[in-house]
C-alpha positions as CSV (number, residue, x, y, z in Angstrom):
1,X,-13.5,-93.2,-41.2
2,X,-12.7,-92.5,-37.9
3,X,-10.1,-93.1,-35.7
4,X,-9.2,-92.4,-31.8
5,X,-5.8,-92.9,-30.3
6,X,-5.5,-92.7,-26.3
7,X,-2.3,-93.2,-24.1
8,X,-4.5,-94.4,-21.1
9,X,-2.5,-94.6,-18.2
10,X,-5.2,-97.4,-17.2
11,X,-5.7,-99.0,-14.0
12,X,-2.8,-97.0,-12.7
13,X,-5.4,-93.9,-12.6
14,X,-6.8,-92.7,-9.7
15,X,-10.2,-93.3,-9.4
16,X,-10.0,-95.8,-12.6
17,X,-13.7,-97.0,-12.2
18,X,-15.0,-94.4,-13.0
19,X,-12.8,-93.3,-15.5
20,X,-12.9,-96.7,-17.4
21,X,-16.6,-96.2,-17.4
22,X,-16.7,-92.6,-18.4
23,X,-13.9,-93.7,-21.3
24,X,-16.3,-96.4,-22.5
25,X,-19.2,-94.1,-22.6
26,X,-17.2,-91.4,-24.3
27,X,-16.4,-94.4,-27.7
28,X,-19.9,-94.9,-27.5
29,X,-20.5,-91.6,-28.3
30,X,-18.0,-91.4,-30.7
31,X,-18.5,-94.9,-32.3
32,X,-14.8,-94.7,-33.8
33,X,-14.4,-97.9,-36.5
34,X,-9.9,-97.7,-35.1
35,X,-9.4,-97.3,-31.8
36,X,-5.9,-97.7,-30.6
37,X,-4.5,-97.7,-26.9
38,X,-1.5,-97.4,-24.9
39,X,-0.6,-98.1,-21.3
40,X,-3.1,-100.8,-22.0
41,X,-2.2,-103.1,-18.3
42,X,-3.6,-105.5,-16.2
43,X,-1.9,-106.9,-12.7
44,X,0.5,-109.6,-13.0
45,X,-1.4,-111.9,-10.2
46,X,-4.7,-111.6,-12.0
47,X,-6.7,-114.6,-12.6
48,X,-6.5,-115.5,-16.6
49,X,-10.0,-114.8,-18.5
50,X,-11.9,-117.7,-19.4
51,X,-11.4,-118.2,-23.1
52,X,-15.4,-118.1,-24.2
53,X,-15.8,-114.7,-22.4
54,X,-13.0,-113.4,-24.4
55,X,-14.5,-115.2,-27.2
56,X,-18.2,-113.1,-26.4
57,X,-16.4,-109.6,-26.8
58,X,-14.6,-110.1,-29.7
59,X,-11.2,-110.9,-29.0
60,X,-8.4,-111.8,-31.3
61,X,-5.1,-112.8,-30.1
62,X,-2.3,-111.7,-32.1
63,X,0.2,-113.4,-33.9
64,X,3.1,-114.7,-32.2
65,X,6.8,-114.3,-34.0
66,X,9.3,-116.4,-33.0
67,X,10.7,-116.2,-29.4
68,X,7.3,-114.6,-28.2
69,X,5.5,-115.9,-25.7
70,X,1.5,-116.0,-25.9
71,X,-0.5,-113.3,-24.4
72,X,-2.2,-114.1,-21.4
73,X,-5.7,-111.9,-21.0
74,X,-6.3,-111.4,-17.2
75,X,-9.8,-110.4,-15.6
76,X,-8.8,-107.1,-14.7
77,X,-7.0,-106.4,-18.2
78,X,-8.3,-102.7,-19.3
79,X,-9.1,-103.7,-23.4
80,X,-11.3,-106.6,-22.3
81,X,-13.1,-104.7,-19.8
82,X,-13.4,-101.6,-22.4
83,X,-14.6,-104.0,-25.0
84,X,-17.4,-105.8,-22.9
85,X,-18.7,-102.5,-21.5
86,X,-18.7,-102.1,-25.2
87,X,-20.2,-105.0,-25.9
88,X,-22.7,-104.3,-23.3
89,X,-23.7,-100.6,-24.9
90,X,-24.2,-102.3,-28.1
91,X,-20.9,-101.8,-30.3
92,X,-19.0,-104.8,-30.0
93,X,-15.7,-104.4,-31.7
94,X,-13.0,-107.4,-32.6
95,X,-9.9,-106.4,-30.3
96,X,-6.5,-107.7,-29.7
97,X,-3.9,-106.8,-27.5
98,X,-0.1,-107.2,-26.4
99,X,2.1,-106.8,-23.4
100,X,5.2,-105.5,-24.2
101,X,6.9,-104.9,-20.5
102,X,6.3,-104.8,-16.6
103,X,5.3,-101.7,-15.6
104,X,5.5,-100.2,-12.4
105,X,6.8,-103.5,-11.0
106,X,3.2,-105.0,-10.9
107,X,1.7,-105.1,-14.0
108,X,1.7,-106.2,-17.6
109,X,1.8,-103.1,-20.2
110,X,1.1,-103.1,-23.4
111,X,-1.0,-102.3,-26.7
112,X,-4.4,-102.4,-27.5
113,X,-6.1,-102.0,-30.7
114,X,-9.6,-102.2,-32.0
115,X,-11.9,-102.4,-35.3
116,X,-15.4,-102.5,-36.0
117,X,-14.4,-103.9,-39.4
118,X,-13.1,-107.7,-40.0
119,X,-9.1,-107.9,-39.2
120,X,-7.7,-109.9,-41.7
121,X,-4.5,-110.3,-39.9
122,X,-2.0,-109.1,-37.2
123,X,0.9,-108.6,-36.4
124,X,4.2,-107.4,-33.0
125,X,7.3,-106.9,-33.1
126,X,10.2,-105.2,-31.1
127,X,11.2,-101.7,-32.2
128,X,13.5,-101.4,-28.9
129,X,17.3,-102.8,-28.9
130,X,16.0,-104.3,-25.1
131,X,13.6,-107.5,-25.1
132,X,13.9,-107.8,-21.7
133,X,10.3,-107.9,-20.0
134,X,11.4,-106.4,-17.1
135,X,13.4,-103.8,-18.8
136,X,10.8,-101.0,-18.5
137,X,12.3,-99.1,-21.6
138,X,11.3,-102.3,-23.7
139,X,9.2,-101.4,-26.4
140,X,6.8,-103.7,-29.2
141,X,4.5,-102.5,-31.8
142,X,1.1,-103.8,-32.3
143,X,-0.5,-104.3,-35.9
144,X,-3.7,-104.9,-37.5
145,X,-4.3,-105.8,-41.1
146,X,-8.1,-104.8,-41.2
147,X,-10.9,-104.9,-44.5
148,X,-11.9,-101.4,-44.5
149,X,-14.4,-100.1,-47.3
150,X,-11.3,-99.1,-49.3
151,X,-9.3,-102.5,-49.0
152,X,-7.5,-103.7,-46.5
153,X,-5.2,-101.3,-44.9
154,X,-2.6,-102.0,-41.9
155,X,-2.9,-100.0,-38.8
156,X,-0.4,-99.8,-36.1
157,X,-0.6,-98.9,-31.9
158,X,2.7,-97.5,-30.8
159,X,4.5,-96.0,-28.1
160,X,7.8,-94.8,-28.4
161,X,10.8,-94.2,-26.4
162,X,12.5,-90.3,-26.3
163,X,15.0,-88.7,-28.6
164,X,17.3,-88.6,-26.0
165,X,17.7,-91.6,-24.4
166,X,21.3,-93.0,-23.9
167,X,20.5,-96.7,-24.0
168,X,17.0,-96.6,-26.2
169,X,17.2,-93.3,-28.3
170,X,14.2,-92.8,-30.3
171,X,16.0,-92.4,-33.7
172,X,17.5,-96.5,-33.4
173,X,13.3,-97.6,-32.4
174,X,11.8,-95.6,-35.6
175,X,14.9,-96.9,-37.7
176,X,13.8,-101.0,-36.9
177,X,10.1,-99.9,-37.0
178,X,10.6,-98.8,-40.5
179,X,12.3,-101.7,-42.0
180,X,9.7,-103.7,-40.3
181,X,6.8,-101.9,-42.0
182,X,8.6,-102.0,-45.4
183,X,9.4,-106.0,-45.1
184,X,6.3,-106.7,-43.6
185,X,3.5,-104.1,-44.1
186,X,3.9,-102.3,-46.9
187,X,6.0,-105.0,-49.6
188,X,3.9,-104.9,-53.1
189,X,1.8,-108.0,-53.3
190,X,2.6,-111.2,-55.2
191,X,1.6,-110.0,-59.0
192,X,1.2,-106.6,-58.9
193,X,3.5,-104.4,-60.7
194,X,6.4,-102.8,-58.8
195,X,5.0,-99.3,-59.8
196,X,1.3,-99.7,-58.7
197,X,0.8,-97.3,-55.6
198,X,0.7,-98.9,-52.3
199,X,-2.0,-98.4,-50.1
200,X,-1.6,-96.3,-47.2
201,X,-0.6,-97.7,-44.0
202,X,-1.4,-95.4,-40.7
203,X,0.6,-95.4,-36.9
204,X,-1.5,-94.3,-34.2
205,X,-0.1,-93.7,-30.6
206,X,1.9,-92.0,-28.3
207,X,5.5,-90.8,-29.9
208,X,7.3,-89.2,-27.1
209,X,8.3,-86.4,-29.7
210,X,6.7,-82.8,-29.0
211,X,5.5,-81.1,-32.6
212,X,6.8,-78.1,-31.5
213,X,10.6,-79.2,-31.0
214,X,12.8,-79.3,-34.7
215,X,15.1,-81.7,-35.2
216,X,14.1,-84.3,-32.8
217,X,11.5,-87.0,-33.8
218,X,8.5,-85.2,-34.7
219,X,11.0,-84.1,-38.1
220,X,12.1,-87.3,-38.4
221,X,9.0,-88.8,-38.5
222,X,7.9,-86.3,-41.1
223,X,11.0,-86.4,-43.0
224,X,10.6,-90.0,-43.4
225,X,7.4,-90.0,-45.6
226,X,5.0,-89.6,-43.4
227,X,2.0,-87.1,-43.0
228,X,0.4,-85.3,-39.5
229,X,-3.5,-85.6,-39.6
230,X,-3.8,-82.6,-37.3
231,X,-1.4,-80.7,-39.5
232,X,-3.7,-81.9,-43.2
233,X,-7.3,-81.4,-41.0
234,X,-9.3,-78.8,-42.2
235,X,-11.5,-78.4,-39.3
236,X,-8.7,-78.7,-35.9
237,X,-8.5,-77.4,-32.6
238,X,-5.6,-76.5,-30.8
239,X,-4.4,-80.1,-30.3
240,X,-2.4,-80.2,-27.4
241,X,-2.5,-83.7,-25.7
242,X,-0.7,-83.3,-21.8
243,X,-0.8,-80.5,-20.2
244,X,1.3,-80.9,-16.6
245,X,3.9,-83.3,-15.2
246,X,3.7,-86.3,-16.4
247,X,5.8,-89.4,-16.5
248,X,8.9,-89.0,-18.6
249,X,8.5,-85.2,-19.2
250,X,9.0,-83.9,-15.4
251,X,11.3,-81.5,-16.5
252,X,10.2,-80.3,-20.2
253,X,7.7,-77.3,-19.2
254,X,4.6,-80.0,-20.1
255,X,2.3,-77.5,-17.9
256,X,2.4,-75.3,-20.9
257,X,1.2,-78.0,-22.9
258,X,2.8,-79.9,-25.6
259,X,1.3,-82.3,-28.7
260,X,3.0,-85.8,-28.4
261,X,-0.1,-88.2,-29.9
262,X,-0.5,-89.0,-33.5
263,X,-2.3,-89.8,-35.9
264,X,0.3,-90.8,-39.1
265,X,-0.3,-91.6,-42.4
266,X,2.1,-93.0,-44.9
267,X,0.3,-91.4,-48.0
268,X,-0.8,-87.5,-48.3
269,X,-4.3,-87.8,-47.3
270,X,-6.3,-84.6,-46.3
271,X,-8.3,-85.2,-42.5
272,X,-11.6,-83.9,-42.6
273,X,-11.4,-82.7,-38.3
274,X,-8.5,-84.0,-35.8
275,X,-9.9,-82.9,-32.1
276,X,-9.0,-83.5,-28.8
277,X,-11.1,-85.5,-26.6
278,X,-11.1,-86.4,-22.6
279,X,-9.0,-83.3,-21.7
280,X,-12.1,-81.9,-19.2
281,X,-13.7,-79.8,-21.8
282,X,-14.5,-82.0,-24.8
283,X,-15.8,-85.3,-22.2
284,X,-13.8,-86.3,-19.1
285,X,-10.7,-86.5,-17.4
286,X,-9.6,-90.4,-17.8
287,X,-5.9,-90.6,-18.1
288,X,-2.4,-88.3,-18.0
289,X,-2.7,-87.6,-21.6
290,X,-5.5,-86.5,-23.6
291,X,-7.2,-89.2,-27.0
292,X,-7.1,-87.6,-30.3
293,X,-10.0,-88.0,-33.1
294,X,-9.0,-88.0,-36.6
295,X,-12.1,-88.3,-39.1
296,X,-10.7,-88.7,-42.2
């Protein structure tokens, strides 16, 4: 199996043509069966896509829980033109996607994820105390329930808030995004025995916690069950995923590099490689942070 996770920044990217077709170029290389994306937009005035052209690349809108409002999938939304350039390069994927929050004042951000394998089910819900769309600090999750060779397995798109925020602190969002997983994701199925092992669930996405900072939410993460592909791989590179100034880490020496995308896994699995892609040496330049390929 193998799995990419990118934070992509999308059509807020300069020069975002050409890096939306060098990104969809760089999975066709790759041919991933999980992709996961953050920073997935499209503009807020954009005209709605017609339902059968969704239809043609696979999408699958996800499920609503109460007080949500239905996704609306706009022309110029980044997952539905990355899956029909995918389409169009022969590996179509099933996709689905949710908007979580107005960024920058003009556009709809979200969540993006996407299987070559049937998806049996899915699944948002709020990890943030805020579910104010316009709050930008607003902050969902976005699940898949998908059939892979070894059963289904859930797999989740997130991006976090930062340890120390003083109205959305990272420790209160992993706190609700655990109970959620335990009530929802990982329960023990209607007639199995309480003691039978349950499968692993995996988190992919942008966490806002460096690895290289203790006690913050890279250890809490860890501390709470949960296992670093990079740190399991056998085969790994230096794994850095920013390098310079970006949003939210102006002032945290980011130009010296830092690791803030994961790859998690609720059981103790060993990853065969985890390697850092579209960072300028290993394919292009095509966002502020830098995917991560976990082949497991």
């Amino acid at each position: 199996m193998k799995l990419i996770t990118l934070n992509t920044h999308s059509i807020i990217e300069p020069d975002y043509e050409e890096k939306l077709y060098s990104f969809s170029r760089v999975v066709l290389e790759e041919r991933p069966q999980i992709l996961a994306l953050q920073e997935v937009n499209q503009t807020v005035s954009a005209e709605p896509a017609p339902e059968i052209w969704l239809e043609e690349t696979g999408y699958l809108p996800c499920r609503r829980r109460e007080g949500m409002e239905p996704a609306i999938v706009r022309m110029d939304n980044h997952a539905f033109r990355l899956a029909w350039l995918l389409k169009e390069g022969g590996y179509s994927m099933t996709w689905t996607w949710i908007s979580a929050k107005v960024g920058y004042g003009r556009y709809d951000e979200g969540l993006a994820l996407f299987t070559v394998w049937p998806a049996e089910k899915t699944d948002q819900f709020f990890i943030s105390e805020s579910r104010d769309y316009d709050n930008w600090k607003t902050r969902r999750v976005l699940g898949m329930n998908i059939l892979t060779p070894s059963g289904p397995r859930w797999f989740g798109c997130v991006h976090m808030g930062w340890w120390q925020d003083e109205e959305e602190p990272f420790r209160a969002q992993w706190t609700r995004l655990c109970a959620e997983l335990e009530e929802n994701w990982m329960k023990t199925e209607p007639g199995q025995e309480q003691e039978a092992v349950k499968p692993p669930v995996w988190l992919l996405g942008d966490c806002n916690s460096r690895a290289d900072v203790r006690g913050e939410g890279y250890d809490l993460i860890r501390s709470s069950g949960w296992y670093d592909m990079y740190e399991t791989a056998r085969v790994k590179d230096q794994g850095d995923t920013v390098s310079g100034s970006i949003d939210g880490w102006k002032e945290e020496g980011a130009a010296l590099g830092m690791r803030i995308d994961y790859v998690w896994c609720s059981t103790k699995l060993q990853a065969a490689v985890s390697r850092v892609i579209c960072n300028g040496i290993n394919g292009p330049l095509v966002s502020d942070h830098y995917g991560v390929v976990t082949e497991i």
